[in-house]
C-alpha positions in Angstrom: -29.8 -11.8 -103.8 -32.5 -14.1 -105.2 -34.5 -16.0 -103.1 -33.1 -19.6 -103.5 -29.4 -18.3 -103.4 -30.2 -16.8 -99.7 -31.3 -20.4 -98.8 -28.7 -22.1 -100.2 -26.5 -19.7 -98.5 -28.1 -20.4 -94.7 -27.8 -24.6 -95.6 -24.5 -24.6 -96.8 -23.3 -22.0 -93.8 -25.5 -24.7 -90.8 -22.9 -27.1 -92.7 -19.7 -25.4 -92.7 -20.3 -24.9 -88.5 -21.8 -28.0 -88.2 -18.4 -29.6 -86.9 -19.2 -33.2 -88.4 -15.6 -34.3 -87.7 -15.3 -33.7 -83.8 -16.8 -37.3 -83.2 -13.9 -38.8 -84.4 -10.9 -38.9 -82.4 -7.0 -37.4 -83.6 -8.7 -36.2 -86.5 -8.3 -32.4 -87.2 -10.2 -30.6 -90.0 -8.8 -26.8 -91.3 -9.7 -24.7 -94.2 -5.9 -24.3 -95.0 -2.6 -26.4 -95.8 0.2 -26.7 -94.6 2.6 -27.3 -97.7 4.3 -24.6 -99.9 3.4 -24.8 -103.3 6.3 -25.2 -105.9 6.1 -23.0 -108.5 8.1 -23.2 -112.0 8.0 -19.8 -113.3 9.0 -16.3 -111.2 9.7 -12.6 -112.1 11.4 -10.5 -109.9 11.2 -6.1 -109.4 14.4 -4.8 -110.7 13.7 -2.3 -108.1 16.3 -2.3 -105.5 13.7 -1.3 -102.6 11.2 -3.5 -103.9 11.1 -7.1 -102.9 8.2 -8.7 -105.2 9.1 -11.8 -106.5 5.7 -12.8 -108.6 5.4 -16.6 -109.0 3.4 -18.8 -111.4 2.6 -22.2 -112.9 3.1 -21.5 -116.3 5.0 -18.3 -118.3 2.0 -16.1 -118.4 3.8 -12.4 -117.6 5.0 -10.5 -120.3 7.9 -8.2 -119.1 7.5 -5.9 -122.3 3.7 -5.3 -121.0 3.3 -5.8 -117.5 5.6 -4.0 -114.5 5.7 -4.7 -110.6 2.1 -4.1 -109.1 3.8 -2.1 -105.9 6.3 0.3 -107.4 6.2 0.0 -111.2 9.3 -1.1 -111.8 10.2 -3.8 -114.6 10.2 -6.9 -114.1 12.8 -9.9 -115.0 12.5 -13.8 -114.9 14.0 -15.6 -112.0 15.1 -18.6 -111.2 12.1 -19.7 -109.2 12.9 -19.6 -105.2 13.0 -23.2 -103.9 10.0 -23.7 -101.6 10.8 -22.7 -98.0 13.5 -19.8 -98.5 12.9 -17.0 -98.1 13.1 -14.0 -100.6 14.7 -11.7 -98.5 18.3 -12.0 -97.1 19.4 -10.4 -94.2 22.5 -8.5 -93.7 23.7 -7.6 -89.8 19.7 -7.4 -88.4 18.6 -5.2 -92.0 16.6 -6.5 -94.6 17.9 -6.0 -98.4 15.3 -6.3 -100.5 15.4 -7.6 -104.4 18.7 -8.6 -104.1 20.0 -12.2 -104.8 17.9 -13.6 -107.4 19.4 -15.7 -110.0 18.7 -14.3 -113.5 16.9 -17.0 -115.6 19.4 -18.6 -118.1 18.2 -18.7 -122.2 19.2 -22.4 -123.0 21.3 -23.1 -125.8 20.2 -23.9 -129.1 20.1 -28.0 -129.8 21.8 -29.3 -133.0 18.1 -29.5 -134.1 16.9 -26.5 -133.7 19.9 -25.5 -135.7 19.1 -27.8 -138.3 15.5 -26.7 -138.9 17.0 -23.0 -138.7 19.0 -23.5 -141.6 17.0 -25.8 -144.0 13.7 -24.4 -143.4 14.0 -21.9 -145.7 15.5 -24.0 -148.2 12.8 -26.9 -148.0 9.9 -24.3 -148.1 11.1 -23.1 -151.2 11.7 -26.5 -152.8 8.0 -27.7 -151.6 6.5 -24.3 -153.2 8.5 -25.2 -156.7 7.0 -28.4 -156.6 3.6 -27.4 -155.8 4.1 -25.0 -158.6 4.9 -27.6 -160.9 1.9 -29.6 -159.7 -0.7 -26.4 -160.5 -1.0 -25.8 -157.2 -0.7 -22.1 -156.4 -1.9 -22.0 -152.8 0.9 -21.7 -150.0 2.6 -25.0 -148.4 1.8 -25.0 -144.9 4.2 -24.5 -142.1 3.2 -28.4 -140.7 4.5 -29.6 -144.3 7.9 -28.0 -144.2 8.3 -28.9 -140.4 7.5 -32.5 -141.6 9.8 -32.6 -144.4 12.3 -31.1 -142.3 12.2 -33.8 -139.5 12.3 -36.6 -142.3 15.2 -34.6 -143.4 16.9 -34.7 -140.0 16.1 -38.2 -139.3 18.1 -39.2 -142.5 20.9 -37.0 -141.5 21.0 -38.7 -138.1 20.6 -42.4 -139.7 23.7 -41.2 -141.7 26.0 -40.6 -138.7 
């Protein structure tokens, strides 16, 4: 440890037990809160005997790379627990554990989705030709034929 970072260490420590706040009264100062954080993404052990539900802010495990930390197993999304439950039920005083978690549902496909599906293809090939006929050889980016795809869908919808 250098020098300045053992000083900086012994001011900021005199300040963290320093209690500034006692001189005011009904006020209570703690290091730690009291809410429970709600996450949107969770992955839950397949593992009967294994009760790790792993929670996160965004989508960042990858089931086909990573496995439970405790007992290997694989590992599934969840619907992520509601803050406050807990994620192990009891049955008659014993605990079963990785059991009751709602599977994660793949949402269905919008009607635009399906229309980009079926006429990307299509409009790639018709911006290439035309390119081609232009003399340019080089390949029509994906941001073209998504754009000429949602002018394409915005006719269609104008239309009904």
């Amino acid at each position: 440890m250098r020098p300045s970072q053992f000083c900086n260490n012994i001011i900021i420590s005199s300040l963290i037990h320093t209690n500034t706040h006692s001189q005011i009264p009904g006020v209570i100062v703690t290091t730690k809160h009291t809410y429970e954080i709600a996450y949107k993404y969770a992955w839950a052990c397949i593992n009967a005997n294994c009760a790790v539900v792993i929670k996160r802010h965004s989508r960042s495990v990858d089931v086909n790379k990573q496995c439970c930390g405790r007992c290997k197993g694989k590992l599934v999304e969840i619907e992520a627990p509601t803050p406050g439950i807990s994620s192990l039920s009891s049955n008659n005083g014993q605990v079963r554990r990785g059991v009751g978690h709602t599977p994660k549902k793949k949402a269905a496909p919008s009607a635009y989705n399906l229309f980009i599906k079926a006429n990307s293809k299509k409009v790639k090939e018709r911006l290439t030709q035309q390119r081609l006929a232009e003399g340019n050889t080089s390949k029509v980016p994906q941001g073209d034929v998504m754009k000429e795809c949602a002018r394409l869908w915005k006719e269609q919808k104008s239309k009904m």
